[in-house]
C-alpha positions, 0 to 999 in steps of 0.5 A: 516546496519542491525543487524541481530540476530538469535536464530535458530538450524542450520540443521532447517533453520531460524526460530527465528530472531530479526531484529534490525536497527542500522542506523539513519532513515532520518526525515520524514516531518510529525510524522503521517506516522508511524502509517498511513494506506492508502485506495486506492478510485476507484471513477469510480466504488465506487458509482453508480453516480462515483463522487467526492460528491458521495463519499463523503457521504461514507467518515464518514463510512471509518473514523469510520473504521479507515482509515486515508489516501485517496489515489484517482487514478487519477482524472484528464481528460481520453485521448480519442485518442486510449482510451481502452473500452468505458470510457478509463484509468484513467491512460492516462492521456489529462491534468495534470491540470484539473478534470476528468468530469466524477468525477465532478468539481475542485470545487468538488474536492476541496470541497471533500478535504476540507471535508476530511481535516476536517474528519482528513484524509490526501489525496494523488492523483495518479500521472502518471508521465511517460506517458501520452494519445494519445491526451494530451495537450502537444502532440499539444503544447509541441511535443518535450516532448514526447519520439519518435521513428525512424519514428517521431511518439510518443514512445507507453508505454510497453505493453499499445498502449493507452499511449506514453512515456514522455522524461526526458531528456528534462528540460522544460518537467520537469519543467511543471511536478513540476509545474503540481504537485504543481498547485493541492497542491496549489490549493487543499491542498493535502497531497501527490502523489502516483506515478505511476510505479515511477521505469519508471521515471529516478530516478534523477527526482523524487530526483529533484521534491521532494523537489521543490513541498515540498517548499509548505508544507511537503507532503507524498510519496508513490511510485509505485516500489519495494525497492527490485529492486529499491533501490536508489528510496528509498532514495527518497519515504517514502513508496515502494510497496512490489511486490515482497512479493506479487507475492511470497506469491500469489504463496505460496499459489497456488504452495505450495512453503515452508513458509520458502521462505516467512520468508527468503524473509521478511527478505531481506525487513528488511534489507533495514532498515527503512529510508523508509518503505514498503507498504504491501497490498492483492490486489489494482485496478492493481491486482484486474482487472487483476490478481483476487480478494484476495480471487482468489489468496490467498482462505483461508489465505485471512484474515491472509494475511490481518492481516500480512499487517496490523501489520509487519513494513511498512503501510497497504494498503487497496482497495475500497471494502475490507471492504464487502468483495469485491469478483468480479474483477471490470473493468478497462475501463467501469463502473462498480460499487462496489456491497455494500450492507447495511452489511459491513462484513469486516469492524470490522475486519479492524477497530480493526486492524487499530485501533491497527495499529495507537494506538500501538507503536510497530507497528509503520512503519519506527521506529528504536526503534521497534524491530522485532521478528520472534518466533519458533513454533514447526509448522515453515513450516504451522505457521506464528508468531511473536512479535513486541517491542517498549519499553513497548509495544509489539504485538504479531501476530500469523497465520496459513499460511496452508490449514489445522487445526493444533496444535502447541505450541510456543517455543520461549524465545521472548514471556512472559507474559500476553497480551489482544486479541485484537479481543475479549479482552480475556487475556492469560499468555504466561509465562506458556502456549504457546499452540493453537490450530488453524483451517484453516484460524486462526489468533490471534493478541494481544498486551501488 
């Protein structure tokens, strides 16, 4: 359970809480997932060439900037049977065992791993478990694995007619999938999956698969779902996605919504506790395509949206590009390569954040001994902040969440003493003044 202890003038709301954890957190395999950060790789559209060796060289770039997890959308071979655009969805899969040519070899694959592995990333692989293509292998050797309608014809995914569903019912469909996912593990040496709208596969599943292809090493889970919505699921994952905060604070912005919706909603996220942990992200391939740029949907609280993701509890995750900023919507079924240019704008702010993030203690994802505080700021409806503790250690995290300038002072008996800017290094002493004075789009970090 969690233990809720709010400091709050009634007739105001929320406005000051500490969450606490009081339940045991299930051991995860690897001590590392706490502080990890996650960077998804478009491979189609990250260089010109769009192969494996290619990004490889963009590798030593991204370790300096702080990124410890790979995360490649998926790599194997595009079913070209009713394929949307010229290129088709990496996401319809035509073999669950073999390498998309477009990205090169398994021999590539392997190597760029390797080279990952030495780099000291971790590298998780998309894995789209619920559906298939049109022409995928099983279609012709295995029939009765898919899902049918009425008629005898394959059952189209909702809302995507260049894919069918897979049918979990069968048990020797089920076998071939753990044993699709543990021929790249064997074979390649990856850390992990992310697994596609992991909420459409019967949950029993994913408890079944787990443990069957971890008999080869431990690995790390990240699940496509909202633990949210999806509660049981998060017994299984180590971290969820956190749709709902995203399309709540995509609307915040656009409808004006109250930033007390916001801090009620990330209330309900520490609730779940921290057997599992949330991944909190601005864009990935999905919204970016289809949805807009972060900068489309969330303008001038771009950048302190980002500075939340990468500093409440959970993992941050990061999209190919964000490091420019990337400000166009990439296609999804057509190249359509990243624009880089030789000025990383962005990419100094995300180091000093996910240098943070993996440093500092108090930020650490999924720990029982952090302890969450949101502070009271005489600005509760423009001003998002708050502490995060882990014994000796704190961070102290401060937005402006408004389309305007605003001054304001803290009020808050959670934050004492001095702390660094993490951005600049300047230190202040929050004992005796607790005053700023922000533009539109302000944020401050700093740390203790």
């Amino acid at each position: 359970m969690k233990k809720l202890i709010f400091l709050a003038i009634i007739g105001l709301g929320i406005v000051s809480c500490a969450v606490q954890n009081t339940n045991k957190t299930m051991d995860l395999p690897k001590d590392w997932k706490h502080s990890a950060n996650i960077y998804e790789v478009n491979v189609r559209q990250y260089t010109q060439e769009g192969t494996f060796r290619a990004f490889e060289k963009e590798m030593p770039r991204l370790k300096s900037m702080g990124i410890k997890v790979l995360w490649f959308m998926p790599i194997t071979p595009i079913a070209q049977q009713n394929k949307k655009g010229s290129l088709g969805s990496p996401y319809a899969a035509a073999d669950y065992t073999s390498v998309n040519p477009e990205f090169g070899t398994l021999d590539d694959f392997k190597h760029m791993v390797n080279e990952a592995h030495r780099l000291g990333f971790k590298v998780i692989i998309d894995w789209v478990a619920n559906h298939t293509g049109w022409d995928h292998v099983w279609t012709k050797t295995h029939p009765e694995f898919y899902l049918k309608d009425p008629d005898g014809k394959f059952h189209i995914a909702s809302g995507m007619d260049d894919i069918i569903e897979l049918d979990y019912k069968n048990q020797e469909m089920r076998k071939e999938m753990i044993d699709a996912m543990k021929f790249w593990v064997k074979e390649t040496n990856i850390d992990g999956f992310r697994c596609d709208l992991a909420s459409w596969v019967e949950v029993d599943f994913w408890q079944q698969a787990r443990p069957e292809v971890e008999t080869l090493k431990p690995l790390f889970w990240l699940g496509e779902f909202d633990e949210l919505e999806n509660p049981e699921y998060g017994k299984i994952f180590d971290a969820s996605y956190s749709w709902t905060w995203m399309h709540k604070s995509e609307d915040y912005y656009k409808k004006n919504l109250p930033l007390q919706d916001l801090k009620d909603l990330l209330l309900k996220y520490s609730n779940i506790g921290d057997a599992s942990m949330r991944a909190w992200f601005t864009t990935n391939h999905d919204e970016n395509s289809w949805n807009g740029t972060e900068y489309e949907k969330y303008g001038v609280i771009t950048k302190p949206m980002a500075v939340f993701s990468a500093t409440w509890n959970g993992v941050p995750l990061l999209y190919s590009g964000q490091e420019l900023p990337n400000m166009k919507r990439l296609e999804f079924f057509e190249k359509d390569p990243i624009e880089w240019t030789a000025n990383y704008q962005v990419a100094d702010f995300y180091k000093t954040l996910l240098a943070l993030k993996s440093s500092n203690p108090a930020l650490r994802g999924g720990d029982t001994h952090v302890t969450t505080y949101l502070l009271n700021t005489t600005a509760n409806d423009k001003i998002l902040a708050y502490v995060r503790k882990n014994g000796k250690d704190e961070v102290l995290v401060v937005l402006n969440m408004s389309k305007e300038d605003v001054s304001f002072s803290i009020q808050d008996e959670n934050l004492s003493g001095v702390f660094r800017n993490v951005f600049d290094g300047t230190k202040r002493d929050f004992t005796t003044g607790k005053e700023f004075n922000f533009k539109v789009s302000d944020y401050v970090v700093f740390e203790k």
